[in-house]
C-alpha positions as CSV (number, residue, x, y, z in Angstrom):
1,X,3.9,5.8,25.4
2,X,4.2,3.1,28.2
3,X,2.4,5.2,30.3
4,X,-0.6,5.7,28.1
5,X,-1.3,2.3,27.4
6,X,0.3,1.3,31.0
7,X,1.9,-2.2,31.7
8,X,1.2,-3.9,28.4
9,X,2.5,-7.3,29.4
10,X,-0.7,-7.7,31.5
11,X,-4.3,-7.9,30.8
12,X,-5.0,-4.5,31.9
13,X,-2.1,-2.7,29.4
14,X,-3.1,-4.9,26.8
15,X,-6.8,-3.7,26.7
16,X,-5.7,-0.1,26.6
17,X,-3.6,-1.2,23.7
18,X,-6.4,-3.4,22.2
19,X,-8.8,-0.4,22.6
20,X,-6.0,1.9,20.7
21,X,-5.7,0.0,18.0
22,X,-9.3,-0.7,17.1
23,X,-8.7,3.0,15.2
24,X,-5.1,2.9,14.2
25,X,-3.0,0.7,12.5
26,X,0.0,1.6,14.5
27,X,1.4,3.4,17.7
28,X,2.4,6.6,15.8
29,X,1.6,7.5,12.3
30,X,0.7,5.6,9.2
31,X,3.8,2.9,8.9
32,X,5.6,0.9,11.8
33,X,8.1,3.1,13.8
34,X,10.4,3.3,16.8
35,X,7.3,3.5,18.8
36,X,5.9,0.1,17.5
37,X,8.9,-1.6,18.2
38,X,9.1,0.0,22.3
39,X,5.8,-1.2,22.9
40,X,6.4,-4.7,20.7
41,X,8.9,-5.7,22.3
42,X,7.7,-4.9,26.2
43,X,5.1,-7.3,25.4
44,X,5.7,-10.8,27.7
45,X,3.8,-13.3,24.4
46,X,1.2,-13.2,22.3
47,X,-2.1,-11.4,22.9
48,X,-4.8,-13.7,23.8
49,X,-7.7,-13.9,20.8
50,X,-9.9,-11.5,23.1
51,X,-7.2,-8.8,22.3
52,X,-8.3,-9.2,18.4
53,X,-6.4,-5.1,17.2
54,X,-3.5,-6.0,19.7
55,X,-3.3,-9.6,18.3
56,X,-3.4,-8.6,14.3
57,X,-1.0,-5.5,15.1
58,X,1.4,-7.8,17.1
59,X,1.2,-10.7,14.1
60,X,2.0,-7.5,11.8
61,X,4.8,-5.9,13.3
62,X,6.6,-9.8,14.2
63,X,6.0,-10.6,10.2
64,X,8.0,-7.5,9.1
65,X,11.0,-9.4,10.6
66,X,14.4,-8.1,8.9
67,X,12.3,-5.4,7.1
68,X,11.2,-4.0,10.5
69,X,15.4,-3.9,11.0
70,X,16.1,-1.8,8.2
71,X,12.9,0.9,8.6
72,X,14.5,1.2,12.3
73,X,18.0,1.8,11.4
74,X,16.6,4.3,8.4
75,X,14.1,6.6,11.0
76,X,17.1,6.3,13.8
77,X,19.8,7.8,11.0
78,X,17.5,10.7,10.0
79,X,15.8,11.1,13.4
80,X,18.4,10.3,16.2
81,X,16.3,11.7,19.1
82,X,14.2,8.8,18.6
83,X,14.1,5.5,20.6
């Protein structure tokens, strides 16, 4: 994934992102995964305003907190090959 959307901690990574997301709610499928969380957390801070689908993704995936937890441990027990 990091090399599709490239380094997302800069502005350049974070349009690919942006771009991305304009049609998808998440990295991979239809609810928040192991994916959303690799490419989360290899973000430096909070998009900029001018990154609008990375922004309200990123606000989404931070507000699913302890939930976020749980989902993870759940899609790592059934899938282990996963990251």
């Amino acid at each position: 994934l990091m090399e599709f959307f490239g380094d997302v901690s800069t502005a350049c990574g974070l349009q690919t992102l942006n771009d991305y997301l304009q049609d998808w709610s998440y990295i991979r499928g239809y609810t928040p995964s192991a994916a959303d969380v690799d490419v989360f957390t290899s973000i430096s801070k909070t998009p900029d305003e001018e990154f609008c689908h990375a922004l309200r993704w990123y606000n989404h995936i931070k507000s699913l907190g302890v939930d976020l937890k749980i989902i993870m441990g759940k899609e790592h027990s059934e899938n282990p090959v996963m990251h």
